[in-house]
N, C-alpha and C positions, 0 to 999 in steps of 0.2 A: 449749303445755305444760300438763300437768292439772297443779290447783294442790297436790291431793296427793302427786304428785311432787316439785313444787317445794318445800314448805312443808315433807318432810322431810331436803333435799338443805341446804338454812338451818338447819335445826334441828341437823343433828351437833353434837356435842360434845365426843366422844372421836375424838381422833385415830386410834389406833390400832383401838380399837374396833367404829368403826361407818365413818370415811373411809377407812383403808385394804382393807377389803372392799368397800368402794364403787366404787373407782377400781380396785381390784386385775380386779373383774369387767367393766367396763369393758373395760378395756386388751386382758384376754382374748379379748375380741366383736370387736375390729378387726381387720379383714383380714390388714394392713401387720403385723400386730406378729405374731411367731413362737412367742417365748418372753417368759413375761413370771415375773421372779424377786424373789422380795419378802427383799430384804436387811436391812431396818430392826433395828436394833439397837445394842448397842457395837461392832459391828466392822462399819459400816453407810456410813462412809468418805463420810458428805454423802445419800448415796441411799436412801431408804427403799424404793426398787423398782430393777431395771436390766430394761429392757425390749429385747429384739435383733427388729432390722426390716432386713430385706430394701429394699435399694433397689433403685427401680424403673428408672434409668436404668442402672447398670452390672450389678446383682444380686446386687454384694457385700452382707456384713454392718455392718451400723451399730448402737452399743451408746446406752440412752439414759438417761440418771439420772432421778429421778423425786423432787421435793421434797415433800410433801406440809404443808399446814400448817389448822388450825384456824381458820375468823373469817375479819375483814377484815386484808389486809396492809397499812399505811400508812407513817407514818416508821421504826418501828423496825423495822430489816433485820437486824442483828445475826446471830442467828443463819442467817437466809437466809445470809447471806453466807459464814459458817463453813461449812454446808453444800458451797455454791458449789464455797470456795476444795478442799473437801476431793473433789467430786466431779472435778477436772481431775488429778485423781492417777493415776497408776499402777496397776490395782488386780486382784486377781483374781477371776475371773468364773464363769459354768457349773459351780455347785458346786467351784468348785476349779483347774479344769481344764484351765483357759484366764488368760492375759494378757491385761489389752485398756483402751482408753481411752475414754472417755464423750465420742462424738461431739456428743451434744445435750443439754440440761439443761431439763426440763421444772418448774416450779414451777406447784404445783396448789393452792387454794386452793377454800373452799366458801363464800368472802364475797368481797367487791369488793378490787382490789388496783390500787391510786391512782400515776396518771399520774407521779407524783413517787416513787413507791417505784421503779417501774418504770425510767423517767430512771436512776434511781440506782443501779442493778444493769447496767444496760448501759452508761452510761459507765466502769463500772469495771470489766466482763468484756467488756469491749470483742471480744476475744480469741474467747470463746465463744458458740457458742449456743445462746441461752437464749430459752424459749416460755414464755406465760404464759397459762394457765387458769384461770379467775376463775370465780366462781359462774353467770354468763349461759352461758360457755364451758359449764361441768359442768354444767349445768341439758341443754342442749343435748345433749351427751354419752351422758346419764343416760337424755334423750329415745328418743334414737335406740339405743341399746345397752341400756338395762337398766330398761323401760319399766314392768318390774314392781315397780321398787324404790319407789314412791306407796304399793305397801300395805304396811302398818306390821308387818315381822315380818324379825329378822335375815335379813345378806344369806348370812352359811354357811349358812340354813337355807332360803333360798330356791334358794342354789346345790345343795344336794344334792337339793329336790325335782325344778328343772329335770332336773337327770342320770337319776333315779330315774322320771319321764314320759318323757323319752327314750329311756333304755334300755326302756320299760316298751314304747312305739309298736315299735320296733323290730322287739321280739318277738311281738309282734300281727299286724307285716305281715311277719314271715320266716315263724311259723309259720301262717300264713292261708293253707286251700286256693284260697281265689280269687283270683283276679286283681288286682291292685292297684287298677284300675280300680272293683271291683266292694267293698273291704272296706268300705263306709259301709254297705252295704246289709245290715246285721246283724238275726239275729233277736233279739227282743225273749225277756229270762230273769223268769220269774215265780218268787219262792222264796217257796216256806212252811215257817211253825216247825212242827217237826213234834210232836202233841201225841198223847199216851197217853190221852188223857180220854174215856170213851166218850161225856160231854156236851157234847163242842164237837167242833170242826170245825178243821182246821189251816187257819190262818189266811195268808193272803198280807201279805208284812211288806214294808217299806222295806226294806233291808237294809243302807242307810246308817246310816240310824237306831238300825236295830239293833247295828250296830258299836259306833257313840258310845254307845252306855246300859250297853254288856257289856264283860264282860274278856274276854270266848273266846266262839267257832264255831265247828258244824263245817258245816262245807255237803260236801253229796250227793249224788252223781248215780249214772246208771248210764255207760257207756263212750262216750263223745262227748258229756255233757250236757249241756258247758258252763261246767265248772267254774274251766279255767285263763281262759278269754276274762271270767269274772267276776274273778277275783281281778285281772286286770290292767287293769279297769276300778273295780276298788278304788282299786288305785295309782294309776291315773289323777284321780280324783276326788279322792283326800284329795293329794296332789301338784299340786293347782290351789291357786295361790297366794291367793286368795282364799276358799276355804276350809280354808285354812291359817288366813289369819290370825282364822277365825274358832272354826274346830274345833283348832287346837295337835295333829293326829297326823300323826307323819310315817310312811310305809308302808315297808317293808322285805320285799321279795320275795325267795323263799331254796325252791330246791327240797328235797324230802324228803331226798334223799342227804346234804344239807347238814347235818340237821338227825340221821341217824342213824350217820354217820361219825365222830362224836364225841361225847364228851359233856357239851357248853357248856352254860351256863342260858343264859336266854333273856336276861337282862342282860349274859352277856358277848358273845354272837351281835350284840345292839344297839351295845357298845364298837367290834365285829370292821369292822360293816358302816360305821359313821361314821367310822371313825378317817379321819384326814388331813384332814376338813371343819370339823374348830375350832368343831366346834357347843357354844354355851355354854351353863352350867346353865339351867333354864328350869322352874317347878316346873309351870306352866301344860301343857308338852311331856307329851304321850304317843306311845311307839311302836308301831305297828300293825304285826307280823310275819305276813306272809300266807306259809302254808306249800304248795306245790304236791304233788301224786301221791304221799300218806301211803300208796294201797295200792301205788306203784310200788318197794317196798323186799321182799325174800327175805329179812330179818332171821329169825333165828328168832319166833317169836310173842313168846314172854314177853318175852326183851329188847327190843323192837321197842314190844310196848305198853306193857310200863316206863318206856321211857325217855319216850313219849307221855304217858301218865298224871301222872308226876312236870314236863313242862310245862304240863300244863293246871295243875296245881295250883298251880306258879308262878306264871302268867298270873293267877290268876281271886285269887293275895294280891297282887297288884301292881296300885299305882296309877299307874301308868307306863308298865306294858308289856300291851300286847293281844295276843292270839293269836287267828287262823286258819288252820284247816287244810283242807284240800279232798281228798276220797274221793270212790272210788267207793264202795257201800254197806261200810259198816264192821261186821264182824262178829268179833268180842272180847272174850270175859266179861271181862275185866279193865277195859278202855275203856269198854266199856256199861253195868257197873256202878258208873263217874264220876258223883258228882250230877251238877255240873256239867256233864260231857258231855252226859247226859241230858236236861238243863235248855235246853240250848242246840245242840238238832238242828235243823240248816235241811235245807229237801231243794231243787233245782234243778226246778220240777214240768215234765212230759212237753209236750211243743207238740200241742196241736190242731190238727186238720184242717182251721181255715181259717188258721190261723198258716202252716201249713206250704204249703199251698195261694197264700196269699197271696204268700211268699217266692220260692215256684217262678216265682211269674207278676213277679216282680223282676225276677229274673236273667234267667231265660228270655224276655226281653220280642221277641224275634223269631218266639214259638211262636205261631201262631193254631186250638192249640187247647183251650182255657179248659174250655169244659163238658167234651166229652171226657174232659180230664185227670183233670177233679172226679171222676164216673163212673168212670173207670177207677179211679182211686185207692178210691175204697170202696168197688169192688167185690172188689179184687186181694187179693190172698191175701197179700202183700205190707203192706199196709198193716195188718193184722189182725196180724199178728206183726213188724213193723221196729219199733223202739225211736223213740219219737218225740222224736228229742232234735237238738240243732243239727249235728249232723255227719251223719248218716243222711241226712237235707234236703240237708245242702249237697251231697254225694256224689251224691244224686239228680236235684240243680240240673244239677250239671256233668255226667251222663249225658244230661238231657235239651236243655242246651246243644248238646252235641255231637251229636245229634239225633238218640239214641239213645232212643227211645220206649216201645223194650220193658222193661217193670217186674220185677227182678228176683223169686225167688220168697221170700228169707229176706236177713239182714242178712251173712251169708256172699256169698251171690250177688251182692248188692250192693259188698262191696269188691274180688271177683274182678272186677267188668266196669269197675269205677273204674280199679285196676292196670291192668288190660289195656290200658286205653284211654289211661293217662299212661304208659306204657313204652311206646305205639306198635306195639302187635300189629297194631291195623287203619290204621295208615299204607299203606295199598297201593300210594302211589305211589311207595315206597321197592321194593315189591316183596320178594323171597328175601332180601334184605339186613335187610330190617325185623324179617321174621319170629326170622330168625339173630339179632339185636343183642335181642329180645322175650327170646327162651329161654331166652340166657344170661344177661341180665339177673336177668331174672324170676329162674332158680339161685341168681345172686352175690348178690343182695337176699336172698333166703331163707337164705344160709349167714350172711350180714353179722347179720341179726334174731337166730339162734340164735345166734350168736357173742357179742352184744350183751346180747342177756336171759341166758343161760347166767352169764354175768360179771356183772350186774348194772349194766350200761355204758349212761350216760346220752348217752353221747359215743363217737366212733372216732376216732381221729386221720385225718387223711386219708393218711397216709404208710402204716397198717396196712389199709387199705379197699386203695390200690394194691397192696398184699402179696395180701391173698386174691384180686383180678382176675388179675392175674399169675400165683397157685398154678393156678388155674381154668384158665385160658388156655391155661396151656405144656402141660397135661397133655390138652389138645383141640387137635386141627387144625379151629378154625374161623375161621384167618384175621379174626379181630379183635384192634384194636389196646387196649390195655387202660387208657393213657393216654387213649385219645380216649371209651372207652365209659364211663370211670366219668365223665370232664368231661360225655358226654351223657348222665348218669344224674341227675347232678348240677341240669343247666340246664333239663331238660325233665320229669323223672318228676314234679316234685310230691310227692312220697313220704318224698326227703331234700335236705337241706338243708344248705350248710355255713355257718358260721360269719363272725364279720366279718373276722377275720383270716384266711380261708379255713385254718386248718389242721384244722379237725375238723368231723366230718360227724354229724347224727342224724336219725331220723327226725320228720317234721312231727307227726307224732299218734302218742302208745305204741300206737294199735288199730294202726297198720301194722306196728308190728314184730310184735307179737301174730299178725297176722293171716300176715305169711310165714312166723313161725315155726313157724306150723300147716302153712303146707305144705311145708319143711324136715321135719317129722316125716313128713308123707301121703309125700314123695317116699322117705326112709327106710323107710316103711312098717313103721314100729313105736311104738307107742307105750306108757311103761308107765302104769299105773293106781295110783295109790298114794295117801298124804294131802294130796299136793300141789294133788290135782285139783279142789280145793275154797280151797286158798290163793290169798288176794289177787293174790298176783304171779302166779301162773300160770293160773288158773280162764278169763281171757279167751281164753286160747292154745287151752285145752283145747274151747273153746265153739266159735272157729272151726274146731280140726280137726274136730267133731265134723261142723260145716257144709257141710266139703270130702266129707268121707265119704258125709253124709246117709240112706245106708241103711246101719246099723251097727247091727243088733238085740245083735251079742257085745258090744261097746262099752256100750252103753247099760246092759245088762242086769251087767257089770263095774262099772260106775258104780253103777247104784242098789242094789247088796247090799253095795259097799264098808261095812264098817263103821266106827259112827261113832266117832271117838277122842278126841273133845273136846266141851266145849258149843260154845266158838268152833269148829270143825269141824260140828256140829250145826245151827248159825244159819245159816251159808257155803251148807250143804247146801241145807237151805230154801229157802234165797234163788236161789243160784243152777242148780236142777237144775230148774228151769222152764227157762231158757234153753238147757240142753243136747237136754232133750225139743223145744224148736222148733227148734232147729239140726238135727236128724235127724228131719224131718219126711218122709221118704220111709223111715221102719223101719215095719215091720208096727206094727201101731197098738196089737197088746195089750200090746207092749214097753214104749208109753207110758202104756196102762191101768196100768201095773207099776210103773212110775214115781210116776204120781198117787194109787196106792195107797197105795205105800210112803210119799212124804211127807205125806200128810194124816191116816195113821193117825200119822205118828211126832210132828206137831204135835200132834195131840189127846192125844196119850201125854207130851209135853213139858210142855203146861199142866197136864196130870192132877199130873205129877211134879212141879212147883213149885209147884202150889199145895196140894197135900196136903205140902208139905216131906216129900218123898221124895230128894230131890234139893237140894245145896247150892249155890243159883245166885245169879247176880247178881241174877236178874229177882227175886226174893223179895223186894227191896229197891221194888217195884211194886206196888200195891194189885190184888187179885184181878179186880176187872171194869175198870182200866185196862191189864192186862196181857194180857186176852183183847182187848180193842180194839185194842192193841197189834199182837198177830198176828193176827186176823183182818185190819187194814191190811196186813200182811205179807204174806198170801198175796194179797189183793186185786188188791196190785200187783204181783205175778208171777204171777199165774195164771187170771189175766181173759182167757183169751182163749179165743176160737170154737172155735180148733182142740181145745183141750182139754175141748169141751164134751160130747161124747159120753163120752169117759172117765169124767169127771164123774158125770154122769148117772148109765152105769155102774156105778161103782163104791157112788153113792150107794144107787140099788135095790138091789144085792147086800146092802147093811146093814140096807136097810127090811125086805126078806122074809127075810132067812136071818141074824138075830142073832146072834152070837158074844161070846163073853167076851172082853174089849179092853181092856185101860186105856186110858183116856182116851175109850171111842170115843163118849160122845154131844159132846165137844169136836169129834172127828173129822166127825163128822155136819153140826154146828152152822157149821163152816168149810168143806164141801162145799156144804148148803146154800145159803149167802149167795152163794156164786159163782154156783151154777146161776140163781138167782132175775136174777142181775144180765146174765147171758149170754141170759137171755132166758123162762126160766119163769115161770107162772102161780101157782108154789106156792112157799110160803115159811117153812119151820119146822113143815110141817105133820106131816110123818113124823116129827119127832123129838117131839113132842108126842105124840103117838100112841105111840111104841115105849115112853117114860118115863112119859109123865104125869106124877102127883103125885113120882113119883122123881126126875125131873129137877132136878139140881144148882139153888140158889137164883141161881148169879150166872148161870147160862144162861136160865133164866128171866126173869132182868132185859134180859140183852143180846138177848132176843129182841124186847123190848120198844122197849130205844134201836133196835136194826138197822130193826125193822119203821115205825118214824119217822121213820128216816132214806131209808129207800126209799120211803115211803108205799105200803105194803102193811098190811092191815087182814084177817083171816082169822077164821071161827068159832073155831077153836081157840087164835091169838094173844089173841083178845078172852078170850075164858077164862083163858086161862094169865095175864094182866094181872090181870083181875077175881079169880083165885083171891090172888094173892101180896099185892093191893092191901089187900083183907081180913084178910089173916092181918095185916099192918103195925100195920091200927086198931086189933084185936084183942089183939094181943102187943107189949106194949114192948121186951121182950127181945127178939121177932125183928127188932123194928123198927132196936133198935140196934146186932143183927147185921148188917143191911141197909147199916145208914150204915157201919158198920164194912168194909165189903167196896168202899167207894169213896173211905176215910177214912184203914186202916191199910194197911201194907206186909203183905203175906203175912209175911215173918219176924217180924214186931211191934217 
């Protein structure tokens, strides 16, 4: 036995306190024992527990009294005995609800209990039987059942983090596309703070650490990045009892719906989720509320970020309660103008090509073909636009598993050949029957996704999933049974999932619902266009329909003149109408020239307007050349790619040679340029120097300065532009101080 075990099983001292949750958890762990009810009290009748056990020879029930006492038991029995005499009683049981009599009488002790006390309890209960568990007994017990009780940190609070890792495993391996077999073989998540500073570099963090040092996060991904497989690797880690007892947080996992379905603070959410665990005050305790899919909520906007807003701010005056939340990119003037929030952005960063490469060659370890693959993969058009995040990977694992080689062409095409292939289209050896159960499948999944998202349904019961096969079915003569397709919808698709109690079914990943509710719309074949096509909730849907489509020049061209209605609708736009233009990579291309126009003139026009305070915005609250750092990462990371590089290009020359009057446009210019440089050009700020010169705004001036440091690009004209503004500084104290003021104050002051 370890002696930290031991040494604190001796140590007890409060009966009630620290032995009864001792022995309570115990009793729990044993096979034999059914129920186990903790009576102790005034109306307690000798038994501070009544344990009901199954025997093993006939399989009736047997009730068993439970004494519990403090120390060593020696001559004085006294109250043992009252106990005793009170446990052969008559008594009532199962909350209430039952009659019954204490076949066994266990007396449990955490010190020695002497051959003479002993003698003397069974010559006089001659009658009954009576067992006796002595500190060696409990030490043993303790060994074997509750092995973790050595480390020093109550046993209610070890009991709710066991629960709280369990439940946690659970949902890791129901909602895990792979094989049970194959779940240890995870990709590795790298997160950085994300920082507005054009002088530093967002940094790669612990993010343990980072936990422990803050009161709130928000971590960010794009659509499969990783974000739930992290938060329940939060839980995991602070739910190891050993960094329990050294960190004091306990995790509390709670989906969004949870959290905008009503409107608890975050101290009563903590009462909701402990209640029943008898967790005692502890001023040491912190709790850690990890929030899932903040953008899987239709709320309206402002109530939605209200009510978000008002718990960070909770979170971040509490010394008790932590907060995390998990998005995909968050776009909000209300939320983004949070210091706080601000303060404390992590992002989930993208996987490289040997990350991913490496993974592949995991799973797929029966493929022999390595270089190939390498080659194929950077040269495919495929890789140049798929989102490099842990789900994309895994999707692509399991197609090249199943020895499916060919690389789909977009992240659309990729989860059509995934479905296809878990609903069993190319089972062939099922033949016309496969094909038939494929169809209508494939339908019933696409009306169940619209049914689900329309409703904002995290869940379906399973009795309303048998209603829609049944509506489907009766009104089709294709001879299938409807009972038996949703059980093989169930056991084999991969896609949905039910529950532990089997009554409710969802899907394994929101992108699947997303992604059939795209084609529930393609097979409708309408779709409307409105402000929604930019909201959180529905923007993924609208990404994959555009995918199914792929050649949608009305579409595209509907989307990019949509005017804008919001700042939050504004930033959305941004961010997200790069992914629409690669989802409709078969539209004539000027469509996407149109596109790229549109949103880089309307960035340069956005910073024009915050920083001449034209506009009343959150970002104002941002110093002038961290706020261009700011969105120049922005487009970076959406608009880095190949495909978009002749647009680019494009669009850029059209500005060098035929000048026009723009707000904003040498901003417009200055975030063209940096892409094209990075896609693959020789020139780097040189036309925008050239069209402006000495007119050029003073903080693009500067940012040409950090940009061309950070690429290591060095130019006649960059050297100039540097050498002219570096003089003016020596020169003028007043510019100088406008300088530092432009990386020092907030655009609103």
């Amino acid at each position: 036995m370890s002696t930290p075990l031991k040494n604190r099983v001796m140590s007890i001292s409060s009966e009630v306190d620290e032995l009864h949750p001792l022995i309570e958890k115990i009793f729990r762990q044993m096979p034999s024992i059914i129920k186990v009810e903790y009576t102790h009290g005034v109306n307690e009748k000798g038994a501070d527990f009544i344990l009901t056990k199954k025997s093993e020879e006939l399989g009736d029930t047997e009730y068993i009294g439970v004494i519990a006492k403090i120390g060593k038991i020696t001559q004085n029995i006294t109250s043992i005995n009252n106990q005793i005499e009170e446990c052969v009683l008559r008594r009532i049981a199962c909350n209430g609800k039952k009659e019954i009599f204490l076949s066994e009488i266990w007396v449990v002790a955490n010190g020695s209990i002497s051959d003479n006390a002993r003698e003397k309890i069974y010559d006089k209960y001659k009658t009954s039987k009576i067992k006796f568990v002595d500190i060696n007994t409990l030490n043993d017990l303790a060994e074997k059942y509750f092995q973790d009780y050595g480390i020093d940190i109550p046993v209610s609070d070890a009991n709710y983090l066991v629960i709280q890792k369990e439940i946690c495993v659970q949902r890791e391996q129901k909602f895990s596309l792979l094989p049970p077999d194959l779940n240890d073989k995870s990709i590795p998540l790298e997160i950085e703070k994300v920082d507005d500073d054009y002088a530093s570099k967002n940094k790669i963090i612990d993010i343990y650490k980072f936990i422990e040092s803050e009161r709130f996060a928000s971590i960010e991904s794009q659509m499969g990045g990783g974000k739930t497989r992290l938060l329940n690797n939060l839980v995991c880690h602070f739910s190891d009892l050993d960094v329990y007892s050294e960190k004091r947080i306990i995790p509390i996992y709670i989906s969004s719906g949870e959290i905008f379905q009503h409107s608890k603070t975050l101290s009563e959410i903590v009462d909701e989720k402990t209640k029943g665990f008898n967790l005692k005050e502890d001023s040491r305790r912190q709790y850690l509320i990890l929030v899932d899919g903040i953008d899987e909520v239709k709320n309206e906007e402002d109530n939605a970020s209200q009510r978000l807003v008002a718990l960070i701010d909770e979170a971040s005056n509490s010394d008790s309660i932590k907060l995390i939340i998990a998005s995909r990119n968050i776009c909000n003037e209300l939320v983004e103008s949070n210091d706080v929030f601000r303060r404390n952005r992590c992002r989930i960063k993208t996987l490289q090509l040997k990350m991913i490469v490496d993974y592949l060659q995991q799973v797929c370890v029966s493929l022999n073909f390595k270089k190939r693959l390498i080659e194929d993969l950077k040269k495919s058009e495929l890789f140049k636009v798929l989102p490099k995040t842990p789900i994309a990977t895994i999707i692509l694992a399991k197609l090249f598993a199943e020895g499916n080689e060919e690389l789909p062409m977009n992240m659309t095409e990729l989860y059509a050949k995934y479905c296809e292939l878990s609903l069993g289209r190319w089972d062939v050896d099922k033949g016309l029957q496969t094909q038939k159960q494929f169809k209508a499948l494939d339908a019933l999944i696409s009306i169940i996704a619209k049914y689900m998202l329309d409703n904002e349904l995290p869940s379906l019961s399973k009795q309303e999933a048998k209603e829609i096969f049944d509506d489907y079915l009766l009104e089709r003569n294709l001879q299938l049974d409807s009972r038996e397709l949703l059980q093989n919808m169930l056991e084999r698709s991969g896609i949905l999932v039910e529950d532990q109690e089997g009554n409710k079914i969802r899907f394994k990943h929101r992108s699947f619902a997303e992604f059939f509710y795209a084609k529930k719309l393609q097979a409708q074949q309408s779709i409307k266009i409105d402000v929604n096509v930019f909201h959180p909730y529905w923007s993924n849907s609208y990404y994959f329909y555009i995918g199914l489509m792929r050649d949608c020049p009305d579409l595209l061209t509907q989307i990019i003149d949509y005017p804008i209605m919001h700042e939050g609708h504004r930033i959305s736009r941004i961010v997200n109408l790069a992914g629409f233009l690669l989802a409709g990579y078969q539209t004539p291309y000027n469509i996407i020239k149109k596109g790229i126009e549109s949103v880089f003139v309307d960035i340069g026009n956005y910073y024009h307007e915050v920083s001449e305070k034209k506009t009343d915005s959150f970002l104002g609250r941002i110093p002038p050349i961290h706020l261009l750092a700011l969105l120049n990462n922005v487009m970076d990371q959406n608009y880095n790619y190949k495909y978009f590089e002749g647009a680019i290009v494009e669009v850029l020359e059209d500005y060098a040679t035929k000048p026009v009057v723009i707000d904003g446009l040498p901003y417009t210019i200055f975030f063209l340029d940096t892409i094209r440089f990075k896609l693959g050009s020789d020139i780097l700020f040189d036309n925008l120097v050239e069209i402006y010169g000495t007119e050029l705004p003073t903080v693009l001036q500067l940012a040409i300065g950090h940009e061309s440091k950070r690429l290591d690009h060095v130019s006649p004209a960059i050297k100039k532009t540097q050498k002219r503004i570096m003089k003016h500084r020596r020169t003028s104290r007043r510019f100088d101080s406008e300088i530092t003021k432009l990386y020092s104050e907030s655009i609103n002051g």
